[in-house]
C-alpha positions in Angstrom: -29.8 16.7 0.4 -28.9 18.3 3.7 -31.5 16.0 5.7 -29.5 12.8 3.9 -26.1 14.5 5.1 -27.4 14.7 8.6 -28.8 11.3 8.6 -25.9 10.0 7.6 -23.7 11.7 9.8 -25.7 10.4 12.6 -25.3 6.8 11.3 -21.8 6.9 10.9 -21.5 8.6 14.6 -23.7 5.4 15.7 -21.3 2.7 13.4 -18.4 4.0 15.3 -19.6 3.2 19.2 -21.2 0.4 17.9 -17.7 -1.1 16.7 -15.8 0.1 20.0 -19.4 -1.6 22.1 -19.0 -4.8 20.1 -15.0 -5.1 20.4 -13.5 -4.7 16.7 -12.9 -0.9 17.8 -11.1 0.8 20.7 -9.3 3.9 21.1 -8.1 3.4 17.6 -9.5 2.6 13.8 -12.1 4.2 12.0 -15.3 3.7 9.7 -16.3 5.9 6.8 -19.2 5.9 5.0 -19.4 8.0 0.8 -21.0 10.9 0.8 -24.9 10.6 -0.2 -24.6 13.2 -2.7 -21.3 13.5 -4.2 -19.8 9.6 -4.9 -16.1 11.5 -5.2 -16.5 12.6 -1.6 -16.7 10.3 1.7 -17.8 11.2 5.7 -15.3 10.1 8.1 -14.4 11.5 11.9 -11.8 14.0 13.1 -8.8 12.0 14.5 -10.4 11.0 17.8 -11.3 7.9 19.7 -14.2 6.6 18.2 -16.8 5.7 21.1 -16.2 9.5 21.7 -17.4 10.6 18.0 -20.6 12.7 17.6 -22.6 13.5 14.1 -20.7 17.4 14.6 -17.2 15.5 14.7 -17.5 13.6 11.1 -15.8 15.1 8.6 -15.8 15.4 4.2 -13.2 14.3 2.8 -12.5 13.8 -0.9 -10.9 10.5 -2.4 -7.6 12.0 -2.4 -7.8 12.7 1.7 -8.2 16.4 1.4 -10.6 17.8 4.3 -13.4 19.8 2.8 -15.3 22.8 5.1 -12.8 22.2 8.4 -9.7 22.7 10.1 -9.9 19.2 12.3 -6.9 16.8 12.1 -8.1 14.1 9.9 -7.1 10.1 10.6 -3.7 9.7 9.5 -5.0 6.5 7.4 -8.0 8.6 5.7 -6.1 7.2 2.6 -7.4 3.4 3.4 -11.1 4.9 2.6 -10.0 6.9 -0.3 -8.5 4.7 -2.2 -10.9 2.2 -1.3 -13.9 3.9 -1.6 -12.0 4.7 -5.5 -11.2 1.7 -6.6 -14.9 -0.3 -5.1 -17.7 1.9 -6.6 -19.7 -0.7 -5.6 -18.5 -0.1 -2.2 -20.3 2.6 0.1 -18.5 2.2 3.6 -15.5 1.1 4.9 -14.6 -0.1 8.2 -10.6 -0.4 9.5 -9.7 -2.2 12.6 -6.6 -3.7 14.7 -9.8 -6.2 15.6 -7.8 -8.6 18.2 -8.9 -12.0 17.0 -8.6 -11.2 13.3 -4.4 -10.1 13.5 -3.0 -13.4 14.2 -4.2 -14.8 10.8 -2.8 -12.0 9.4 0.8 -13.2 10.7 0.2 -16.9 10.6 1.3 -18.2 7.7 -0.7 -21.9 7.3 -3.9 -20.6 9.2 -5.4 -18.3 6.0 -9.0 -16.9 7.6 -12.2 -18.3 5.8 -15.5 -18.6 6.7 -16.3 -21.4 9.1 -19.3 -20.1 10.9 -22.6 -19.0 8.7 -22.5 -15.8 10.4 -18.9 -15.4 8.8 -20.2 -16.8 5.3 -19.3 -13.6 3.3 -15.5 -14.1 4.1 -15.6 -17.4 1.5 -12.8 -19.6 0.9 -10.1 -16.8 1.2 -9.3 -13.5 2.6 -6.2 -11.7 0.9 -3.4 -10.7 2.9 -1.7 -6.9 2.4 2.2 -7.3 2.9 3.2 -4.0 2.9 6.9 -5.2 3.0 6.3 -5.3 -0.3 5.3 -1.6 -1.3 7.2 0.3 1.8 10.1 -2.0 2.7 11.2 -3.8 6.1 11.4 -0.8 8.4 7.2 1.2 8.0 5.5 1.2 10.9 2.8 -0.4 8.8 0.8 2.6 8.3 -1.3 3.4 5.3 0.4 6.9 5.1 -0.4 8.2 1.8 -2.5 7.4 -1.5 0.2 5.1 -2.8 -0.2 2.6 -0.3 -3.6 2.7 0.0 -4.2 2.3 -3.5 -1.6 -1.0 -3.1 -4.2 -2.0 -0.1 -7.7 -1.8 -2.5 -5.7 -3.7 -5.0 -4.9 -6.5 -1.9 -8.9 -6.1 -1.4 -9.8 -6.7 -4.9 -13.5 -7.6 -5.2 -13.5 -9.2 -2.0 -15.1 -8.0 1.3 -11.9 -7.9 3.8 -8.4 -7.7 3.5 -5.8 -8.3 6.6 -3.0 -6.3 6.9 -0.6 -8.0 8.1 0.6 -7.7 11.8 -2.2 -4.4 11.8 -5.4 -5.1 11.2 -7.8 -5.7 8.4 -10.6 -3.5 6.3 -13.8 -4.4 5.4 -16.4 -2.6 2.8 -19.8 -3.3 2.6 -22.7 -2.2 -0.1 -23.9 0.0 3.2 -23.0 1.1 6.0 -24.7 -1.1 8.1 -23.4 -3.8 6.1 -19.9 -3.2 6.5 -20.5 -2.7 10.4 -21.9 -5.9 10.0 -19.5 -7.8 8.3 -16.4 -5.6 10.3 -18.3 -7.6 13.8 -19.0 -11.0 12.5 -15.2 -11.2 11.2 -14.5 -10.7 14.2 -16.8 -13.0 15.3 -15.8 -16.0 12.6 -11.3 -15.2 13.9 -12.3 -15.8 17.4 -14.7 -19.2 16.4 -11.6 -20.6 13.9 -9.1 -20.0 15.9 -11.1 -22.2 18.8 -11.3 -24.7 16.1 -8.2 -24.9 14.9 -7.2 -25.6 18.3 -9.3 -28.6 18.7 -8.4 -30.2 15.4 -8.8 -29.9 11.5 -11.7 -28.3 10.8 -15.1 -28.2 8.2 -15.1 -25.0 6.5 -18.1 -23.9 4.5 -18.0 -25.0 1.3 -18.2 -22.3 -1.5 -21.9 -22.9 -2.1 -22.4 -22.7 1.6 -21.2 -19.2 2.2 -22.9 -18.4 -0.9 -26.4 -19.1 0.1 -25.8 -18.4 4.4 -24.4 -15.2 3.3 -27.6 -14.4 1.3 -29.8 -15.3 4.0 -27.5 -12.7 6.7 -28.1 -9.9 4.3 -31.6 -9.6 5.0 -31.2 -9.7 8.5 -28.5 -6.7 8.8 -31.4 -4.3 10.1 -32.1 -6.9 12.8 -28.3 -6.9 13.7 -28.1 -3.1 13.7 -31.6 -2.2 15.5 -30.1 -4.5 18.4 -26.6 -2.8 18.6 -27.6 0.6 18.3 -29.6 0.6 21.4 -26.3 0.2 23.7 -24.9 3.2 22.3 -26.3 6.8 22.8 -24.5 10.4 22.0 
């Protein structure tokens, strides 16, 4: 058990400069991944930038947000992965960004983000919104503060695999780690490609049955992806 725990320690040290080298990170968000061993528990870093984080940095933390075996200052929103990470036991990692391309269509209200790039095929027809208006009034600082609001956030998610927040970010989850690194870069990716196209004119979106079967295809290629990334980033 303790080699898994290292392992995955080093992974999730590698998913965050991956995310900052690949532009849905910067000096802010965060990626967790659940504990190998103990599905009530999940690894996350101390509050620090991420392209700074180091296997000795990450953190356990249990679904409530309680810090297990440290005294580091956790991520204020620890409660995203929590609750997350509670509600999707199919779920094993969780990525939250203020990715750059993905925020406007979390504000726009005609422009709803879908997949319209096969690399982007996992995002469907529809990616929910999180108005948090709605749960904390007009005057949060759009935060996910506590375990009420995250829990308000997973049930946004559903049993999809992004939700924006509005005007803050998004979160993705993935069946792995890798996956939801992957998925957290090619939303990215698919926000910066729609938002060209919308520009240009109306657009083709992929039909259901198109991001059905391109998203099917990408998942055996997430290695690939990951093998590629990982060599621009070094402790």
């Amino acid at each position: 058990m303790t080699t898994d725990v290292t392992r995955v320690r080093e992974e999730l040290a590698l998913a965050n400069r991956i995310l900052v080298r690949q532009g849905v990170l910067d000096a802010f968000g965060h990626v967790s991944v659940r504990h190998p061993g103990r599905p009530d528990r999940f690894l996350l870093a101390r509050n620090m930038a991420p392209a700074s984080v180091t296997p000795d940095d990450v953190l356990e933390l249990d679904l409530d947000g309680t810090v297990h075996g440290s005294e580091a200052r956790p991520y204020l929103e620890r409660f995203i992965h929590g609750e997350v990470l509670r509600m999707r036991r199919d779920a094993m990692a969780v990525v939250h960004s203020h990715s750059p391309a993905v925020i406007p269509f979390s504000v726009a209200r005609t422009a709803p983000l879908r997949a319209v790039s096969h690399m982007g095929s996992f995002l469907g027809e529809h990616t929910p919104v999180f108005e948090i208006r709605e749960f904390a009034g007009d005057a949060s600082d759009l935060l996910i503060r506590d375990n009420a609001l995250g829990a308000a956030l997973a049930r946004s998610l559903g049993g999809g695999p992004a939700v924006l927040m509005r005007g803050h970010g998004v979160t993705v989850v993935g069946a792995t780690l890798r996956e939801a690194v992957f998925r957290a870069v090619y939303t990215e990716f698919n926000a910066r490609i729609q938002a060209a196209a919308l520009a240009l004119g109306p657009v083709a979106f992929l039909t259901a049955g198109e991001a059905v079967a391109s998203a099917a295809t990408n998942a055996s290629q997430i290695d690939r992806a990951w093998n590629v990334w990982k060599e621009d980033v070094r402790f």
